[in-house]
mmCIF file as gemmi writes it, N, C-alpha and C atoms, coordinates in Angstrom:
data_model
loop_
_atom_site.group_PDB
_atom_site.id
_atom_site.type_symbol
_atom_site.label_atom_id
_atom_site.label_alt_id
_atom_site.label_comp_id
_atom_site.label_asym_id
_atom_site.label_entity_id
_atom_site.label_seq_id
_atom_site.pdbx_PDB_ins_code
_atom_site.Cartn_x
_atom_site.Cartn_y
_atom_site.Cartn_z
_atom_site.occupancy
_atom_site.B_iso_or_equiv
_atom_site.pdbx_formal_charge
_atom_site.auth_seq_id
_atom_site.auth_asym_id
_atom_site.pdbx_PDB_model_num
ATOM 1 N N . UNK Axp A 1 ? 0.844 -1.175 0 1 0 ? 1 A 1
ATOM 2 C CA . UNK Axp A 1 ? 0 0 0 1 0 ? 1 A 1
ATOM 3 C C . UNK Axp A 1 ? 0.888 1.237 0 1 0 ? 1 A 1
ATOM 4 N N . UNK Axp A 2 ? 0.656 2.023 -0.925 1 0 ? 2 A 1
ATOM 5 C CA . UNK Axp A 2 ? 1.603 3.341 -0.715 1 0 ? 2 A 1
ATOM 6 C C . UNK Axp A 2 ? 0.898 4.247 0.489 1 0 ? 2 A 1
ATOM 7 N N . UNK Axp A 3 ? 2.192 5.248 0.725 1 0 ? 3 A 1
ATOM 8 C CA . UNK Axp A 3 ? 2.315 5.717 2.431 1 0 ? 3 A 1
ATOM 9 C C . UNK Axp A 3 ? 1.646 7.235 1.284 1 0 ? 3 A 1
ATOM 10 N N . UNK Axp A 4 ? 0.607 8.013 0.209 1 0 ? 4 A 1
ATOM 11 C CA . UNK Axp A 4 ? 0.243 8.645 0.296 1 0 ? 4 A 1
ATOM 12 C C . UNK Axp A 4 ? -0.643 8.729 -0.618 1 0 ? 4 A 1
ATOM 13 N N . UNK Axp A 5 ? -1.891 8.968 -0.907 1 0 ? 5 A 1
ATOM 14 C CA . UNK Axp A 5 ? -2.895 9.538 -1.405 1 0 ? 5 A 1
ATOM 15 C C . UNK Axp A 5 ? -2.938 10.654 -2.352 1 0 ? 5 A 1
ATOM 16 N N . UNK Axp A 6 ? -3.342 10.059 -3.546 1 0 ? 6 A 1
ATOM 17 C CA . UNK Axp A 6 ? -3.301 11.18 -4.831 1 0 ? 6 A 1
ATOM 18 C C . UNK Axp A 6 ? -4.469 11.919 -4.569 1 0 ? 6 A 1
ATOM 19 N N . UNK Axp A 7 ? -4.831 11.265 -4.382 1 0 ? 7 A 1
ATOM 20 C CA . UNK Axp A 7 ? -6.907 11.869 -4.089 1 0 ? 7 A 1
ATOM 21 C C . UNK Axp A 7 ? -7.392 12.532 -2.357 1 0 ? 7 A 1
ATOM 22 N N . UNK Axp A 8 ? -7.491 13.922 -2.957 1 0 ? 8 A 1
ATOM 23 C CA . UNK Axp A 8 ? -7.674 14.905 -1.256 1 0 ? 8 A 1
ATOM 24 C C . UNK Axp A 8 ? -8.438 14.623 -0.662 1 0 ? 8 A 1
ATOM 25 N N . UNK Axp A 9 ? -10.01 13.426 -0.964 1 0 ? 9 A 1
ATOM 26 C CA . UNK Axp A 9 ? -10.636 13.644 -0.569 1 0 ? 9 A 1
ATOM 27 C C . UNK Axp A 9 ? -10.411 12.202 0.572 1 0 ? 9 A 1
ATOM 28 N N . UNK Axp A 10 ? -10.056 11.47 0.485 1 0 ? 10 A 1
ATOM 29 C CA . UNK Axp A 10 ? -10.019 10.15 1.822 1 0 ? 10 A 1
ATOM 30 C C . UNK Axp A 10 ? -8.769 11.255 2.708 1 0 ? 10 A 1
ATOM 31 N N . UNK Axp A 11 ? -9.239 11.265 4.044 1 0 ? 11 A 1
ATOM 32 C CA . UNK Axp A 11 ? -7.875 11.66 4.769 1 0 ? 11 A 1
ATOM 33 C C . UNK Axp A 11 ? -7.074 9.857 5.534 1 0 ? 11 A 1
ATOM 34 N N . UNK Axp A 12 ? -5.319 10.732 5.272 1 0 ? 12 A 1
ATOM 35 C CA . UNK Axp A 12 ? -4.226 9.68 5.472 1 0 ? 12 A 1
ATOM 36 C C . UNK Axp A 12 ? -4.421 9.408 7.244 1 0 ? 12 A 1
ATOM 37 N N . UNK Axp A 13 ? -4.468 8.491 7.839 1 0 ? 13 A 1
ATOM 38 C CA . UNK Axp A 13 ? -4.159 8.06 8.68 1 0 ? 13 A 1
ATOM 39 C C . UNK Axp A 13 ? -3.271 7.072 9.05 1 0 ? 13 A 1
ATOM 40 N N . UNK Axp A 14 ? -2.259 7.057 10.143 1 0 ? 14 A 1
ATOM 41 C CA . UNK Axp A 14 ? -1.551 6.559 10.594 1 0 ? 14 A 1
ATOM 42 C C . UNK Axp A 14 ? -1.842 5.992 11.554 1 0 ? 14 A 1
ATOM 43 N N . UNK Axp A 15 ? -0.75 4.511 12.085 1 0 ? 15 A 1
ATOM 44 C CA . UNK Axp A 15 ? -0.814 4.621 13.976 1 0 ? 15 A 1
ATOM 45 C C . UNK Axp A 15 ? 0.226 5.227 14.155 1 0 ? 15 A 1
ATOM 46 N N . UNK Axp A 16 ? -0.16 5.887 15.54 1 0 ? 16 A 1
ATOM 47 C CA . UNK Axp A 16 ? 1.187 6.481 15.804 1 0 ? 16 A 1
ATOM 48 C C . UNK Axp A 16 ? 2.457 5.905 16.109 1 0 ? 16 A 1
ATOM 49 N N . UNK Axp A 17 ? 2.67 4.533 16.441 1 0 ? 17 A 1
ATOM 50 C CA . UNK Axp A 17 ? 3.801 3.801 16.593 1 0 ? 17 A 1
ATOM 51 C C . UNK Axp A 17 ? 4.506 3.901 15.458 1 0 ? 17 A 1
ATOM 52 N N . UNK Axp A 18 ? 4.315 4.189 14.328 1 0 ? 18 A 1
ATOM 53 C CA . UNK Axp A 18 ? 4.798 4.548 12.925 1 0 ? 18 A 1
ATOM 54 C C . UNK Axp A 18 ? 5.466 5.662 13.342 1 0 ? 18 A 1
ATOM 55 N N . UNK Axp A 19 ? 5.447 6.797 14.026 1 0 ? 19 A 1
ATOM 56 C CA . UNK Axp A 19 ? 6.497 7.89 14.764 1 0 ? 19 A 1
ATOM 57 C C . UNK Axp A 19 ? 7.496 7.782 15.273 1 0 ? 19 A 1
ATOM 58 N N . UNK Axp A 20 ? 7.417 6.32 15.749 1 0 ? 20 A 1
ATOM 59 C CA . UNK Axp A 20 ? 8.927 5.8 16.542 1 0 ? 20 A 1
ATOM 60 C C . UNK Axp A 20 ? 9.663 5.354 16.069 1 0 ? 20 A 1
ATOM 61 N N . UNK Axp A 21 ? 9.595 5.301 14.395 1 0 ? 21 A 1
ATOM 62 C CA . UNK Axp A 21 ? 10.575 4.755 13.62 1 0 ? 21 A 1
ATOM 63 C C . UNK Axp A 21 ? 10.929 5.922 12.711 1 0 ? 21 A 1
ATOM 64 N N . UNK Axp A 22 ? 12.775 5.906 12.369 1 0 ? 22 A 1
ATOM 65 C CA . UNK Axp A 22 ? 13.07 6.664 11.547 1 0 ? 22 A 1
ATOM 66 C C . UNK Axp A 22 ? 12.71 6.692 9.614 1 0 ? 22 A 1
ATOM 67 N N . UNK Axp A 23 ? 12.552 4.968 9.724 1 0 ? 23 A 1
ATOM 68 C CA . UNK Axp A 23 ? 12.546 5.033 8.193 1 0 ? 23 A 1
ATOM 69 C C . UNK Axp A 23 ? 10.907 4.407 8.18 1 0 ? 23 A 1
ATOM 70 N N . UNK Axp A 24 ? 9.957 3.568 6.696 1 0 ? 24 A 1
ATOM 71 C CA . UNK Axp A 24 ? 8.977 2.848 6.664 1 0 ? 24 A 1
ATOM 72 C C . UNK Axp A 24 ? 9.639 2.323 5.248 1 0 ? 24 A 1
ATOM 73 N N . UNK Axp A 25 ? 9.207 1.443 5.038 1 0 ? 25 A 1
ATOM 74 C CA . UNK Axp A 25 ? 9.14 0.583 3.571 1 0 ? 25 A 1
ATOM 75 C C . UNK Axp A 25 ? 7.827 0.097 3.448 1 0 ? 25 A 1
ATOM 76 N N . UNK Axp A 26 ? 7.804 0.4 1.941 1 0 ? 26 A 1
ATOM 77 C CA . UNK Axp A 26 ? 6.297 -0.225 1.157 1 0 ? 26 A 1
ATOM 78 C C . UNK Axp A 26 ? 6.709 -0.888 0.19 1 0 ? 26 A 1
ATOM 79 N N . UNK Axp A 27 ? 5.962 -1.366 -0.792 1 0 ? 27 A 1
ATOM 80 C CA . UNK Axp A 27 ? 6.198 -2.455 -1.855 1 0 ? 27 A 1
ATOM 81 C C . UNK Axp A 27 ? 5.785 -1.388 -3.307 1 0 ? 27 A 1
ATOM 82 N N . UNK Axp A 28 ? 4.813 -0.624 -3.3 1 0 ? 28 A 1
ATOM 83 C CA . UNK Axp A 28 ? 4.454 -0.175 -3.931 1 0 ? 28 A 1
ATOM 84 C C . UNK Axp A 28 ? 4.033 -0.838 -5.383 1 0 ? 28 A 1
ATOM 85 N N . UNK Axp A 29 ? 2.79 -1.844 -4.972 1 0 ? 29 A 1
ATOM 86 C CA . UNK Axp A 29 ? 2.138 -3.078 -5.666 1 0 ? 29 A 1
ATOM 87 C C . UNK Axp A 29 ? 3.418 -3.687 -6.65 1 0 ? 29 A 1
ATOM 88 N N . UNK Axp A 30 ? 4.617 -3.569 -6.167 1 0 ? 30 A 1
ATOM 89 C CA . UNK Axp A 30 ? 5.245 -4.889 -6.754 1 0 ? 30 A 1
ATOM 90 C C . UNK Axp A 30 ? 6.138 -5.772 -5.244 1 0 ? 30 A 1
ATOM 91 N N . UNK Axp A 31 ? 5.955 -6.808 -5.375 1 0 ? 31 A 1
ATOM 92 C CA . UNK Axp A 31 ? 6.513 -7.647 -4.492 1 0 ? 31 A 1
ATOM 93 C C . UNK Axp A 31 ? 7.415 -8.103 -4.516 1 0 ? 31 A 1
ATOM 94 N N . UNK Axp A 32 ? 8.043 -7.903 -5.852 1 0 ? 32 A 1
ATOM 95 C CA . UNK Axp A 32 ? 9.672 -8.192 -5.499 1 0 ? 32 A 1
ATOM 96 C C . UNK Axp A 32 ? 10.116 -6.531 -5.404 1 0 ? 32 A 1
ATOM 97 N N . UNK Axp A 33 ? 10.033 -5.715 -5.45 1 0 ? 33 A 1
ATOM 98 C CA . UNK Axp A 33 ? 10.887 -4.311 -4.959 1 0 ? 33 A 1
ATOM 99 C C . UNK Axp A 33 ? 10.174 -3.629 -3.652 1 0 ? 33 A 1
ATOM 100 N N . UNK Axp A 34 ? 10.703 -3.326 -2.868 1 0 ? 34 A 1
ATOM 101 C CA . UNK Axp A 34 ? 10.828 -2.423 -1.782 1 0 ? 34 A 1
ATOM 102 C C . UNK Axp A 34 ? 11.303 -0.728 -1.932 1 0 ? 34 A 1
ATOM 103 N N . UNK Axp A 35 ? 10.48 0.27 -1.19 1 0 ? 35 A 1
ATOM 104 C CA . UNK Axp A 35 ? 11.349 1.326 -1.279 1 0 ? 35 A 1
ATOM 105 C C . UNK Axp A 35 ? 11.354 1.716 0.575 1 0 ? 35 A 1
ATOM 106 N N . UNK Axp A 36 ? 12.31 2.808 0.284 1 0 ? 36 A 1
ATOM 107 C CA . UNK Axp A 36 ? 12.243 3.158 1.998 1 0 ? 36 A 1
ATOM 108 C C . UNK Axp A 36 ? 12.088 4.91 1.705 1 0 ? 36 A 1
ATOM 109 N N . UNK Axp A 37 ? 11.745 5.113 2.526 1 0 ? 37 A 1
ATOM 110 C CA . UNK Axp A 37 ? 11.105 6.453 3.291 1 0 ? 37 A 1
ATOM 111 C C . UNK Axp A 37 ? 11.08 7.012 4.145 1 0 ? 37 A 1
ATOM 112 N N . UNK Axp A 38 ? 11.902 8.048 4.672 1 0 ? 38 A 1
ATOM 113 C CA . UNK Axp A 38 ? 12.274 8.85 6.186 1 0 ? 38 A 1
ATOM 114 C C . UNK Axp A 38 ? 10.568 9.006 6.352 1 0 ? 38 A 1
ATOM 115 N N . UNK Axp A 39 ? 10.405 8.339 7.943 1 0 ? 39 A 1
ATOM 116 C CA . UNK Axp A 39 ? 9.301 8.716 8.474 1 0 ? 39 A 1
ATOM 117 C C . UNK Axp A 39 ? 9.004 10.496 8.469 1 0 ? 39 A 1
ATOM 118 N N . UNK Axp A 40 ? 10.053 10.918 9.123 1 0 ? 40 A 1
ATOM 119 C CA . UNK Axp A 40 ? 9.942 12.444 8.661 1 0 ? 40 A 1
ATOM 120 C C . UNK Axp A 40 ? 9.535 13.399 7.532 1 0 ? 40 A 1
ATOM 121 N N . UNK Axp A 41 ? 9.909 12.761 6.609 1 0 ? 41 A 1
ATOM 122 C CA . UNK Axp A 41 ? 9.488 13.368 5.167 1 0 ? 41 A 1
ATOM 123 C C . UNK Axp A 41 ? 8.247 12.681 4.739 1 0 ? 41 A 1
ATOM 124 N N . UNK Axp A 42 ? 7.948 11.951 5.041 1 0 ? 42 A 1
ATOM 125 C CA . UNK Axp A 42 ? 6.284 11.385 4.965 1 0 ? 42 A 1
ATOM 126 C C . UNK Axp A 42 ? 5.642 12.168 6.037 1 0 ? 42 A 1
ATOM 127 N N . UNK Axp A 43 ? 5.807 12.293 6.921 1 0 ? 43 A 1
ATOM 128 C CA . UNK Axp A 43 ? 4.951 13.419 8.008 1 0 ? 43 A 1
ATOM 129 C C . UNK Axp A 43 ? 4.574 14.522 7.051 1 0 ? 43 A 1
ATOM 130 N N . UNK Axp A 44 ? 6.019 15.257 6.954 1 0 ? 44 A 1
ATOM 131 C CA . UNK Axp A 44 ? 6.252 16.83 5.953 1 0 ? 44 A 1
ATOM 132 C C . UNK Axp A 44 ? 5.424 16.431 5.247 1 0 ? 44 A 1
ATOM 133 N N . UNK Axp A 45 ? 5.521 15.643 3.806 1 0 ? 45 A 1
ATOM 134 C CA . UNK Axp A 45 ? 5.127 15.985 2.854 1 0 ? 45 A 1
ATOM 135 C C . UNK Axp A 45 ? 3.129 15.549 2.295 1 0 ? 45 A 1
ATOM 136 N N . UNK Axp A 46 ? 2.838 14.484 3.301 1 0 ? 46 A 1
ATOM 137 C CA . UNK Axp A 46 ? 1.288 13.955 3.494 1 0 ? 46 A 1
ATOM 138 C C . UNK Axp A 46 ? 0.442 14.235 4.435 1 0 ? 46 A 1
ATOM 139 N N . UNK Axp A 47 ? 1.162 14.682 5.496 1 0 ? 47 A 1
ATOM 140 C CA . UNK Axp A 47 ? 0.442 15.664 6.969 1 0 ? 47 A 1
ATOM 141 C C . UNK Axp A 47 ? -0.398 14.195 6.661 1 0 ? 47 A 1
ATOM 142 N N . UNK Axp A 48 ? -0.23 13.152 7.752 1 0 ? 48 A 1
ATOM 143 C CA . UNK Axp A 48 ? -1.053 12.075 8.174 1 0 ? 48 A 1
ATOM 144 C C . UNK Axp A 48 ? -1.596 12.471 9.559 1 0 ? 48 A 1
ATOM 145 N N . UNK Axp A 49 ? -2.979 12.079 9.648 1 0 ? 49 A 1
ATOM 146 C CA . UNK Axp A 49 ? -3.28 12.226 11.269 1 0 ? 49 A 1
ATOM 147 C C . UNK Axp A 49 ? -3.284 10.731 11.576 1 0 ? 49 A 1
ATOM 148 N N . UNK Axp A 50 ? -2.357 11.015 13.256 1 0 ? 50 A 1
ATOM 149 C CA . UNK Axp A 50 ? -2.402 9.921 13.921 1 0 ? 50 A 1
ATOM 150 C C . UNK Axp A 50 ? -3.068 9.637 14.772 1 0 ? 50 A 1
ATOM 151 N N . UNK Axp A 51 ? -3.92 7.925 14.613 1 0 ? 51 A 1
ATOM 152 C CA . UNK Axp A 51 ? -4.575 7.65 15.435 1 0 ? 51 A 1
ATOM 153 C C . UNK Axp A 51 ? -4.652 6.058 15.554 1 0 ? 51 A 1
ATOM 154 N N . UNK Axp A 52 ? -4.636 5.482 16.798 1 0 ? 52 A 1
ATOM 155 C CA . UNK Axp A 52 ? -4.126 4.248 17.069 1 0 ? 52 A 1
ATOM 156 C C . UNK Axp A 52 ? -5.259 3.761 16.127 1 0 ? 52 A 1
ATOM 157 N N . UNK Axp A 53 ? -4.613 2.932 15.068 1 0 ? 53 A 1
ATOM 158 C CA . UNK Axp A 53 ? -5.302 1.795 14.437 1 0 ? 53 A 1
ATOM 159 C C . UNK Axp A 53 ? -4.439 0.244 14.167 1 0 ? 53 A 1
ATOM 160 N N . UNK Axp A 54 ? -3.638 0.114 15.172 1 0 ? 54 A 1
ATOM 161 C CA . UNK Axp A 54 ? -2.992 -1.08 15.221 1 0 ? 54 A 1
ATOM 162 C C . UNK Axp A 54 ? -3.022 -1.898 16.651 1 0 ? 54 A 1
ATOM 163 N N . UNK Axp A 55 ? -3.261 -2.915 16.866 1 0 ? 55 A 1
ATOM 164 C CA . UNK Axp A 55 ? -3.2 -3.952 18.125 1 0 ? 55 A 1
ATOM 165 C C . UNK Axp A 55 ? -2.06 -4.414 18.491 1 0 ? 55 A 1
């Protein structure tokens, strides 16, 4: 699943345990490649609101 939304109208949500890490990796619908992503610059650049949605 990519970490941002082309479309303004669904808002991005996060859990916040995703804050405690410096980097994230997604697949970005291929399964053999990986990319990585400063948690920081995904904050900056998608303004996600955080809210516990993980167990």
């Amino acid at each position: 699943m990519l970490p941002f939304s082309f479309d303004e109208r669904p808002e991005l949500v996060v859990d916040p345990g995703l804050l405690e890490h410096d980097e994230m990796f997604f697949d970005a619908a291929r399964p053999d490649r990986s990319l990585a992503l400063s948690v920081r610059d995904h904050v900056r650049i998608a303004a996600p609101r955080a809210e516990p949605i993980a167990g």
